[in-house]
C-alpha positions in Angstrom: -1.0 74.5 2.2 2.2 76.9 3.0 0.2 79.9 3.4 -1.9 77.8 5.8 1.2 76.7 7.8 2.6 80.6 8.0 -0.9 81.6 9.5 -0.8 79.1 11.8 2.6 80.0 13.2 1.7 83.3 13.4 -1.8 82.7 15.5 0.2 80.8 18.1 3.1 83.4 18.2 0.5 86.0 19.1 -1.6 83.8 21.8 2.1 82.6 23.1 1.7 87.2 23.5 -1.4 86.8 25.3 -2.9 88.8 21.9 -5.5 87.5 20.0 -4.4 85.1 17.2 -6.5 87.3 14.1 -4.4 85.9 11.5 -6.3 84.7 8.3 -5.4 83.4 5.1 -7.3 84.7 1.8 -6.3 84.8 -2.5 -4.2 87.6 -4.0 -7.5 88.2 -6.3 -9.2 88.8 -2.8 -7.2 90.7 -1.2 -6.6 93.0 -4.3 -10.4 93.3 -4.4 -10.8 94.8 -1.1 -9.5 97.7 -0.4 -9.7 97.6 3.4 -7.6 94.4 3.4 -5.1 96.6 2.3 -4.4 98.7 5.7 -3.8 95.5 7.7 0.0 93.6 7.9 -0.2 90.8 5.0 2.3 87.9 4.1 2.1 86.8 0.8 2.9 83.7 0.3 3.9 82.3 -3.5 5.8 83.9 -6.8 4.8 86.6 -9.0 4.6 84.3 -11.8 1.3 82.7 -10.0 0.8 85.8 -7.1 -0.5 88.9 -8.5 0.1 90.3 -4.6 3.5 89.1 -4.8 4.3 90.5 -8.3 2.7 93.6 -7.0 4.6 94.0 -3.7 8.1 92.7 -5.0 9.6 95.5 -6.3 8.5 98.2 -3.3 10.5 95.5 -0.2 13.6 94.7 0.4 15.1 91.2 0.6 15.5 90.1 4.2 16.9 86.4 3.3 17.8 85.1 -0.4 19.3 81.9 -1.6 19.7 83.5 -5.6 17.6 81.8 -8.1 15.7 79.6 -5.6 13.9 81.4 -2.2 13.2 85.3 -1.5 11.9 86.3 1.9 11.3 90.1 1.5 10.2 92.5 4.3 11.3 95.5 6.0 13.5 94.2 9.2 13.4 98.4 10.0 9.7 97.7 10.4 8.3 100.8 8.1 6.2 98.2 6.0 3.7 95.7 7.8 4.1 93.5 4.4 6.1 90.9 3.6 6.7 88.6 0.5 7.9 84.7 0.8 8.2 82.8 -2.4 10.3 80.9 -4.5 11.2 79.1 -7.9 9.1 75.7 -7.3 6.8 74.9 -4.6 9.4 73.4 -2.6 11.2 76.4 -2.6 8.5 79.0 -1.1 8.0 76.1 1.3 11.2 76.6 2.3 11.0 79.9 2.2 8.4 80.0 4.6 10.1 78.0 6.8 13.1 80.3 6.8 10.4 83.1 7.7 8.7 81.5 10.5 11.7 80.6 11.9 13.7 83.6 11.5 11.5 86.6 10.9 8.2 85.7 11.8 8.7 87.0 15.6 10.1 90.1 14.2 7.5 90.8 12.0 5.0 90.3 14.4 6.9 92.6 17.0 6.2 95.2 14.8 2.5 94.9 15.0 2.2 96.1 18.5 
């Protein structure tokens, strides 16, 4: 699973920190549900068309990588936002956006957690 894979990466980015890998993997539906979810740093992983988090979150971050038509990682490289969205077109294409977080933005992102 890609969300899997991103939650992984970042759980051995933060032991590689000495900080404890915390990083968990849950639904859109979930996390939409629970209100305390919503104060902690989130990736969502997957489109709007099947990610309610993803169609909720699109429109309020910027686009940090894009390949038009095909991949969106969005976040916000100034670090204001602990969210981040990666998705794209097919399921090959938010894998590969996913990739391009992890290894372009993923070390960023978590930088900005501490």
């Amino acid at each position: 699973m890609i969300a899997q894979a991103v939650r992984d990466a970042a759980n051995s980015r933060l032991s590689d920190r000495s900080q404890r890998p915390d990083a968990l993997v849950c639904s859109d539906v979930w996390y939409l549900s629970h209100d305390v979810l919503h104060e902690l740093p989130t990736i969502s992983v997957g489109p709007p068309e099947n990610n309610a988090l993803t169609a909720r979150l699109a429109d309020s971050l910027p686009a940090a990588f894009a390949i038009d038509g095909r991949m969106l990682v969005q976040f916000d490289a100034r670090g204001g936002d602990p969210r981040a969205c990666v998705w794209g077109d097919t399921p090959h294409g938010t894998a590969s956006a996913a990739d391009v977080f992890v290894e372009r933005f993923l070390d960023q992102f978590l930088g900005f957690l501490a």
